[in-house]
PyMOL Python script that loads the backbone (N, CA, C, O; Angstrom):
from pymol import cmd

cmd.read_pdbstr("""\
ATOM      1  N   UNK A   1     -56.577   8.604  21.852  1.00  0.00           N
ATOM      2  CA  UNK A   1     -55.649   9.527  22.484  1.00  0.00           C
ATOM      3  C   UNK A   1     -54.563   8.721  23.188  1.00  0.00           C
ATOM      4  O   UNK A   1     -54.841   7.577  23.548  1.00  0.00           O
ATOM      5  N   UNK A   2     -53.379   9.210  23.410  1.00  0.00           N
ATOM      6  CA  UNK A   2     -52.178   8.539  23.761  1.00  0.00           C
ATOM      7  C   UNK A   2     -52.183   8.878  25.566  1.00  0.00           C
ATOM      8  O   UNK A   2     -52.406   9.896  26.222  1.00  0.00           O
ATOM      9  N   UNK A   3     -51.779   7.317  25.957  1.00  0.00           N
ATOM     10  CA  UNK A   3     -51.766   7.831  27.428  1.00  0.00           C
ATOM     11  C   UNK A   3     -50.400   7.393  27.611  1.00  0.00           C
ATOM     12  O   UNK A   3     -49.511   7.058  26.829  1.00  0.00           O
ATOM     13  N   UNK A   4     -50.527   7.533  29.425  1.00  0.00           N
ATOM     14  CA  UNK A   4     -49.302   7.617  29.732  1.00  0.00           C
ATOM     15  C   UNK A   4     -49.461   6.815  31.388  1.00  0.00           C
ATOM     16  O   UNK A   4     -50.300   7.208  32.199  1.00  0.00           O
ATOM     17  N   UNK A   5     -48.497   5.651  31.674  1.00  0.00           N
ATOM     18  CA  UNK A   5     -48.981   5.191  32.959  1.00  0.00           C
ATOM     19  C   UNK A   5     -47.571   5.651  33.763  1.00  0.00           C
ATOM     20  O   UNK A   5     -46.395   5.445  33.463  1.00  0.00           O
ATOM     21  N   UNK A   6     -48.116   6.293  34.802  1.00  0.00           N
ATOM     22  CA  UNK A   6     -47.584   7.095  36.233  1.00  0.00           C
ATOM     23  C   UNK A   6     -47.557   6.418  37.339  1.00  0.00           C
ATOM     24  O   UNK A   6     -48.663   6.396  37.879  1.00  0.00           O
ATOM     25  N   UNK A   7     -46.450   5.652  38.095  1.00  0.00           N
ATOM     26  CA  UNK A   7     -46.186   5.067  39.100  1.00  0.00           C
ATOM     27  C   UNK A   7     -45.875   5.753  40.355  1.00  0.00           C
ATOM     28  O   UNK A   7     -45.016   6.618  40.186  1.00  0.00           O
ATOM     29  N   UNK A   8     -46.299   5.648  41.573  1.00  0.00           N
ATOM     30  CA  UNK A   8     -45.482   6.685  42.523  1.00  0.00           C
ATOM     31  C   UNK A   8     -44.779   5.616  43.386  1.00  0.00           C
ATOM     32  O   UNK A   8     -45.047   4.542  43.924  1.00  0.00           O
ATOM     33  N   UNK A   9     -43.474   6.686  43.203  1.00  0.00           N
ATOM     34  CA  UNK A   9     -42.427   5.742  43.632  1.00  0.00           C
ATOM     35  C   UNK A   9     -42.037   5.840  44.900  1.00  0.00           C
ATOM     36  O   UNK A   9     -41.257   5.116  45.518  1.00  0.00           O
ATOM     37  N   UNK A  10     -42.590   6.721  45.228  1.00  0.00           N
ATOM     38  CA  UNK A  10     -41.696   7.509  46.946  1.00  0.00           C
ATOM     39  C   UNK A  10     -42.815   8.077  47.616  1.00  0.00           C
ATOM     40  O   UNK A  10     -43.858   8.345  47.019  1.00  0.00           O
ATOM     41  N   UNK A  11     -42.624   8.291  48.943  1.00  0.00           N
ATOM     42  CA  UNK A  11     -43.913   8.606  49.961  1.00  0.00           C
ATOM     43  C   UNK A  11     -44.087   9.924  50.078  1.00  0.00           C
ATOM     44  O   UNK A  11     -43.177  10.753  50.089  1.00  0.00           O
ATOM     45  N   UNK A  12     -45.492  10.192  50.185  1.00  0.00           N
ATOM     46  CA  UNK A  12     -46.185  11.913  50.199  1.00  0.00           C
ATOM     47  C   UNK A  12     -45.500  12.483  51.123  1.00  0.00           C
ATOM     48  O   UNK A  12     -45.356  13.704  51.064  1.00  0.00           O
ATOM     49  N   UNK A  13     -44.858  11.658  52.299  1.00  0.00           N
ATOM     50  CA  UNK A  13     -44.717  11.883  53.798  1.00  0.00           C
ATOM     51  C   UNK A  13     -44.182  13.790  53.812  1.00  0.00           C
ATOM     52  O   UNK A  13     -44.471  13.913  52.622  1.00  0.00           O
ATOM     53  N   UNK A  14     -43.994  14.325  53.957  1.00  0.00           N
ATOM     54  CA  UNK A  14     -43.132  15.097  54.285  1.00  0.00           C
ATOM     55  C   UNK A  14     -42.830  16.203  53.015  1.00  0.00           C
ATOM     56  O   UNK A  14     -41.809  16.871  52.853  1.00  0.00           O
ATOM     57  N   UNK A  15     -44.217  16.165  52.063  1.00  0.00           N
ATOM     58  CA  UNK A  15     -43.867  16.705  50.737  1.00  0.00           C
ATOM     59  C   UNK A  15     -45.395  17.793  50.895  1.00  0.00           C
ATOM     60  O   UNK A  15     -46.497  17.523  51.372  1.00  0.00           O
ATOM     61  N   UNK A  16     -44.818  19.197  50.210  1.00  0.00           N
ATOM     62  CA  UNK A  16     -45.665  20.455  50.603  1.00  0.00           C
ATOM     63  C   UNK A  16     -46.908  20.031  50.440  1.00  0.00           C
ATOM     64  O   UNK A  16     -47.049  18.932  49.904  1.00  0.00           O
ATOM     65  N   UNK A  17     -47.810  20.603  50.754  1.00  0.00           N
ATOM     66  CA  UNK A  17     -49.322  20.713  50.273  1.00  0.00           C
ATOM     67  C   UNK A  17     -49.352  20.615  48.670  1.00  0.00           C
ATOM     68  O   UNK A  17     -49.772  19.593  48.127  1.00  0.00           O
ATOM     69  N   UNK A  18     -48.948  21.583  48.025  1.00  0.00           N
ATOM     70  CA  UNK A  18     -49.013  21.359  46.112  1.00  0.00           C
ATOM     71  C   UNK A  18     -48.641  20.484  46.024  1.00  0.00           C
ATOM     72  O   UNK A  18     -49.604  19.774  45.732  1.00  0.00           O
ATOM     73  N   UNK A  19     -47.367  19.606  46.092  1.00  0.00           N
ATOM     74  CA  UNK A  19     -47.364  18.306  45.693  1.00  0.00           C
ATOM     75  C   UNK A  19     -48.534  16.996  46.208  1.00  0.00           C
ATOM     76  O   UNK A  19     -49.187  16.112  45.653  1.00  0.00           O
ATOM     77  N   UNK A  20     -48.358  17.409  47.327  1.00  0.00           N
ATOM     78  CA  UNK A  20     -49.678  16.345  47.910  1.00  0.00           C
ATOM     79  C   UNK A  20     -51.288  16.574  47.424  1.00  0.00           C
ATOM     80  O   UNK A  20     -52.110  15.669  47.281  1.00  0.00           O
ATOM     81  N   UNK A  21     -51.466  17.679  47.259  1.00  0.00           N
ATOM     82  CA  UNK A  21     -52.796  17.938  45.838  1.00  0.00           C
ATOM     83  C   UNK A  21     -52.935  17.399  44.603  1.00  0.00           C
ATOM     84  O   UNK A  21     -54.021  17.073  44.125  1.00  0.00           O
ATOM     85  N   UNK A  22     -51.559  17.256  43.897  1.00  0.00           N
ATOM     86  CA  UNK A  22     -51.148  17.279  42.400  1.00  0.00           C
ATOM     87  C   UNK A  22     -51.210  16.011  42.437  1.00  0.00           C
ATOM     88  O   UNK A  22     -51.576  15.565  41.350  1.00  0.00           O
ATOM     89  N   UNK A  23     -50.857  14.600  43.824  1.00  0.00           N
ATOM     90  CA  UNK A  23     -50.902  13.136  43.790  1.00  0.00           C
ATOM     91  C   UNK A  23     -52.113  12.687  43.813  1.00  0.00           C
ATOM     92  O   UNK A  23     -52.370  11.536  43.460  1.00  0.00           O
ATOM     93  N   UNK A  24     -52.724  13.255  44.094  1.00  0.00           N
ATOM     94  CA  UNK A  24     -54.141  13.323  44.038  1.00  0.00           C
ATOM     95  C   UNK A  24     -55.155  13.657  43.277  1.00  0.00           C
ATOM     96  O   UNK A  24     -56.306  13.220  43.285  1.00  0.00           O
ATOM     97  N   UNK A  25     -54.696  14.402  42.664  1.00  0.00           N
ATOM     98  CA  UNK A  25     -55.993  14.867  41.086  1.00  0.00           C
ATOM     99  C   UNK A  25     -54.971  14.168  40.165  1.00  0.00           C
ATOM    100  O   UNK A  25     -54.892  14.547  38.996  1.00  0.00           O
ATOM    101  N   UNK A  26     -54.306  13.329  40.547  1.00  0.00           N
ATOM    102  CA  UNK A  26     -53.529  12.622  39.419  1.00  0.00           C
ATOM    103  C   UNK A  26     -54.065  10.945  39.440  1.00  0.00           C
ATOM    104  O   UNK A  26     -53.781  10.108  38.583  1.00  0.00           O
ATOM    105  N   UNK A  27     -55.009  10.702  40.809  1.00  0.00           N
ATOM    106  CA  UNK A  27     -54.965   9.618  41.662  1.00  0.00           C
ATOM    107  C   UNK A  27     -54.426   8.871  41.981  1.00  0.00           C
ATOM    108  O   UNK A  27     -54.906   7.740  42.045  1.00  0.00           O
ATOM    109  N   UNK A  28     -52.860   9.210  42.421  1.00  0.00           N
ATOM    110  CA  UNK A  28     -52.104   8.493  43.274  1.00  0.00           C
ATOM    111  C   UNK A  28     -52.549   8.668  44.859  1.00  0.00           C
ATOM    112  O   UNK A  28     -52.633   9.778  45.384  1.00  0.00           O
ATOM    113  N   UNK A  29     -52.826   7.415  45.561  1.00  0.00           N
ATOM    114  CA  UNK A  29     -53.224   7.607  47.017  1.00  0.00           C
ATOM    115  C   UNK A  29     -51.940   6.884  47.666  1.00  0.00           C
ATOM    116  O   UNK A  29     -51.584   7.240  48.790  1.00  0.00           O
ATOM    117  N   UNK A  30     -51.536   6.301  47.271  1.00  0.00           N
ATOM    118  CA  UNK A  30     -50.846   4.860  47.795  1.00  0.00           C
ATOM    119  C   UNK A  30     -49.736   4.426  47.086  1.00  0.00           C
ATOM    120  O   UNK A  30     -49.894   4.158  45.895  1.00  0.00           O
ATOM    121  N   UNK A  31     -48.329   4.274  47.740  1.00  0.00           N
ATOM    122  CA  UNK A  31     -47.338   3.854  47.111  1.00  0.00           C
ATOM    123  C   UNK A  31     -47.356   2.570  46.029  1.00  0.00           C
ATOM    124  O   UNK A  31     -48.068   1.578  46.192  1.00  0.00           O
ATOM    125  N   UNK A  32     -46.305   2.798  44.722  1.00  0.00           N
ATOM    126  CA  UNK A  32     -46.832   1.726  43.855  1.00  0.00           C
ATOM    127  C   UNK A  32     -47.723   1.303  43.599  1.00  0.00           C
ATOM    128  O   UNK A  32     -47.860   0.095  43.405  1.00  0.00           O
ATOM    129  N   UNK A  33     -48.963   2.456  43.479  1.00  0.00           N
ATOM    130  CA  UNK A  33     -50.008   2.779  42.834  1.00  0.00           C
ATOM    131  C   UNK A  33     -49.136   3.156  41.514  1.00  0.00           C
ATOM    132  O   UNK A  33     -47.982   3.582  41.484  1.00  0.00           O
ATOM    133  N   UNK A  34     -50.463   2.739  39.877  1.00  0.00           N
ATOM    134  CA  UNK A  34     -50.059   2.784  39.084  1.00  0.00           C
ATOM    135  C   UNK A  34     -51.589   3.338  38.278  1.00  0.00           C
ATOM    136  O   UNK A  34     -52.570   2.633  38.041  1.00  0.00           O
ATOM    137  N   UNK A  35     -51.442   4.563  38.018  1.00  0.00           N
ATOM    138  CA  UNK A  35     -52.786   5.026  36.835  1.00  0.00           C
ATOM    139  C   UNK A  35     -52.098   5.255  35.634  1.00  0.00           C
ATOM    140  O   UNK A  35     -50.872   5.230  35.532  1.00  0.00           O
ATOM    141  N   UNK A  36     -52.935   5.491  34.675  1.00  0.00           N
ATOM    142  CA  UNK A  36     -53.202   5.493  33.330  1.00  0.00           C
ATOM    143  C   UNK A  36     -53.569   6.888  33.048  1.00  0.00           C
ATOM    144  O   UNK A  36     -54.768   7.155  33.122  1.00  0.00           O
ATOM    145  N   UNK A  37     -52.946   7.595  32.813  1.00  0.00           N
ATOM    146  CA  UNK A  37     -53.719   9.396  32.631  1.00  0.00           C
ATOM    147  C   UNK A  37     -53.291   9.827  30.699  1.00  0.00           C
ATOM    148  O   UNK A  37     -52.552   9.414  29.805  1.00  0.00           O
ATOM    149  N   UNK A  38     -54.270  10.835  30.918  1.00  0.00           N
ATOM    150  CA  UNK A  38     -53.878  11.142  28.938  1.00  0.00           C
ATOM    151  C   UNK A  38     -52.702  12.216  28.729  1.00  0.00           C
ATOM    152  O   UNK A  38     -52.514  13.206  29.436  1.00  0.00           O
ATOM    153  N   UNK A  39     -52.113  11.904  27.857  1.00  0.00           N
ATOM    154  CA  UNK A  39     -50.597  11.893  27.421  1.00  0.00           C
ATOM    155  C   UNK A  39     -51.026  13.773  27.311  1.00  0.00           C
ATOM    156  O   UNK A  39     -51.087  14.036  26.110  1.00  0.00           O
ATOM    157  N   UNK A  40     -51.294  14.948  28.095  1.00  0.00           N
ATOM    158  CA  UNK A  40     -51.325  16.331  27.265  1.00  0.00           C
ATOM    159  C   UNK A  40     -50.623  17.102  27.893  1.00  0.00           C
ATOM    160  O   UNK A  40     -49.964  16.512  28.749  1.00  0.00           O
ATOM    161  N   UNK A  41     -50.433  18.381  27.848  1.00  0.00           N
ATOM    162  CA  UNK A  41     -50.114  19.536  28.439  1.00  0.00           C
ATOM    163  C   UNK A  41     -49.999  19.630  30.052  1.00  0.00           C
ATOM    164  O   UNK A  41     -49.007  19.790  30.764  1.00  0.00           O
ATOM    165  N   UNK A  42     -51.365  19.473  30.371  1.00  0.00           N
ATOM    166  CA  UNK A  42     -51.680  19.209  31.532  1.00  0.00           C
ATOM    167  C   UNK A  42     -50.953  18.310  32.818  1.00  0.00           C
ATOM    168  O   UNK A  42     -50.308  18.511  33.847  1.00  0.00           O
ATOM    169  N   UNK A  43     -51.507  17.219  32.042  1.00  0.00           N
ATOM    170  CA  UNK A  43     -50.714  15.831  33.028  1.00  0.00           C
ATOM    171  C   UNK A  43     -49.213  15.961  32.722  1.00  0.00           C
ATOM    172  O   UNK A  43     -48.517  15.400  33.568  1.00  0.00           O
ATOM    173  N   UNK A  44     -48.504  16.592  31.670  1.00  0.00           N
ATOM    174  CA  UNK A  44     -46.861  16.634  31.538  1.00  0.00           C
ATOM    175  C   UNK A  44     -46.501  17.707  32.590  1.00  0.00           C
ATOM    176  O   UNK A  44     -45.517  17.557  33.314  1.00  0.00           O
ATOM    177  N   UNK A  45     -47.119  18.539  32.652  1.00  0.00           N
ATOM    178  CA  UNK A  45     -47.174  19.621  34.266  1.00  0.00           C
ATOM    179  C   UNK A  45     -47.338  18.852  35.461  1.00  0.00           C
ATOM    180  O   UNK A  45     -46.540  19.044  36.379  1.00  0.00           O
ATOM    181  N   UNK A  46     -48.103  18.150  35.567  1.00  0.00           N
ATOM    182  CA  UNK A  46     -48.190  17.407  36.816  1.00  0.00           C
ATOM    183  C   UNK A  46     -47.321  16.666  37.301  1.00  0.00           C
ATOM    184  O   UNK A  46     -46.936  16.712  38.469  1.00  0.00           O
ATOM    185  N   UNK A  47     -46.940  15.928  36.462  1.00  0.00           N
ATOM    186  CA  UNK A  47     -45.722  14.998  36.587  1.00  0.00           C
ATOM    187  C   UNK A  47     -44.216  15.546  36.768  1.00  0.00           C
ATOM    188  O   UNK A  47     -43.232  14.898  37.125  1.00  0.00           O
ATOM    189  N   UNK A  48     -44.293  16.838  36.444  1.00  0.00           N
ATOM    190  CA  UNK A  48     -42.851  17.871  36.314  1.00  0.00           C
ATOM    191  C   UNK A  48     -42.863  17.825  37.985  1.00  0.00           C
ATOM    192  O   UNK A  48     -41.863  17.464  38.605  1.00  0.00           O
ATOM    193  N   UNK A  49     -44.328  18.303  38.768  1.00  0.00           N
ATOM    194  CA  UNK A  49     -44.640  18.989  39.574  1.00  0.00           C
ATOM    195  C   UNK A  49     -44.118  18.127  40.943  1.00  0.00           C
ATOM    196  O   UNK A  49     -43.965  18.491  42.109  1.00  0.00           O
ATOM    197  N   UNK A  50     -43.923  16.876  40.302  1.00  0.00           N
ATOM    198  CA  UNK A  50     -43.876  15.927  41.060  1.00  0.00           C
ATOM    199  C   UNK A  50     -42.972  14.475  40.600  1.00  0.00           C
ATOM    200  O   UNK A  50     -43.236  13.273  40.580  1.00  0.00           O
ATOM    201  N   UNK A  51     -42.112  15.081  40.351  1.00  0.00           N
ATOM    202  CA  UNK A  51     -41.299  13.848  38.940  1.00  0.00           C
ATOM    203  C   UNK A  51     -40.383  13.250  40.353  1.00  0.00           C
ATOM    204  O   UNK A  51     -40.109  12.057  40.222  1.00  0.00           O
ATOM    205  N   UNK A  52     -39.999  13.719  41.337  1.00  0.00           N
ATOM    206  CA  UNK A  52     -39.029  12.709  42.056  1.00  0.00           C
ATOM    207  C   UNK A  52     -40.040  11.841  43.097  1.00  0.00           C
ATOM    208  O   UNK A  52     -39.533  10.964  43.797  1.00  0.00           O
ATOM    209  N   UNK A  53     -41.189  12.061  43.157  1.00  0.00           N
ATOM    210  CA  UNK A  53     -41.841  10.575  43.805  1.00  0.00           C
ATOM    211  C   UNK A  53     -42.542  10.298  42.837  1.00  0.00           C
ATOM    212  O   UNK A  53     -43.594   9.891  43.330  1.00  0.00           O
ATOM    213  N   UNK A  54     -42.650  10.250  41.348  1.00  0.00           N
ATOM    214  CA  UNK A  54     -43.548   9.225  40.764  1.00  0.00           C
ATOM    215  C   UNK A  54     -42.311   8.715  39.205  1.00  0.00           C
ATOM    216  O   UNK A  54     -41.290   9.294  38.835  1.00  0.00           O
ATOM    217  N   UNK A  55     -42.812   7.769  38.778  1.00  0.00           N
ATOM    218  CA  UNK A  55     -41.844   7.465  37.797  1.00  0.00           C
ATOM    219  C   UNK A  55     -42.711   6.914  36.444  1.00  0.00           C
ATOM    220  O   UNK A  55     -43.621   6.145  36.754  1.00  0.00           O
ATOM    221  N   UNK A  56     -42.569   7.188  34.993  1.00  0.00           N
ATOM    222  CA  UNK A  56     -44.068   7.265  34.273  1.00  0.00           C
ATOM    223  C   UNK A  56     -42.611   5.568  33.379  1.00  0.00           C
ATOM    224  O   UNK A  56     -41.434   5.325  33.113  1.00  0.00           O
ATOM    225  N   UNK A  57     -44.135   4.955  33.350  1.00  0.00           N
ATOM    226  CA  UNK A  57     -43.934   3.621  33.064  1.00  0.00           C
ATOM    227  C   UNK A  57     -43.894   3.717  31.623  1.00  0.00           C
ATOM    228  O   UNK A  57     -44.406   4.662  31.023  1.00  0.00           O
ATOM    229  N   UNK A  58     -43.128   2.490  30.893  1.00  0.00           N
ATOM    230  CA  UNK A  58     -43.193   1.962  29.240  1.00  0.00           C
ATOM    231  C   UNK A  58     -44.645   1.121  28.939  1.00  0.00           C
ATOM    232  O   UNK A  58     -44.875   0.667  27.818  1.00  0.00           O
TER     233      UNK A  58
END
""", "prot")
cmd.dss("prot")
cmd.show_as("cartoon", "prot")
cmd.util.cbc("prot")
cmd.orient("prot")
């Protein structure tokens, strides 16, 4: 299966509850943290949900 690696680029600080959930079942805890999640439906929602603090890597 095709993945996809997700960087967070910018701080939770000051960002609603849904976004600060969504960094988290994504497992971003910590700035320039970098996971590996699978390329689907799902995680392309997540990342929408939250596309100006994380940035998805080559």
């Amino acid at each position: 299966m095709a993945t996809i690696k997700v960087k967070q680029i910018k701080s939770r600080i000051g960002a609603p509850k849904n976004q600060k959930r969504t960094l988290d079942s994504m497992g971003l805890r910590k700035l320039n943290q970098v996971v590996e999640l699978e390329d689907n439906a799902s995680v392309r929602g997540q990342i929408q949900t939250v596309h100006h603090l994380v940035k998805i890597l080559d």
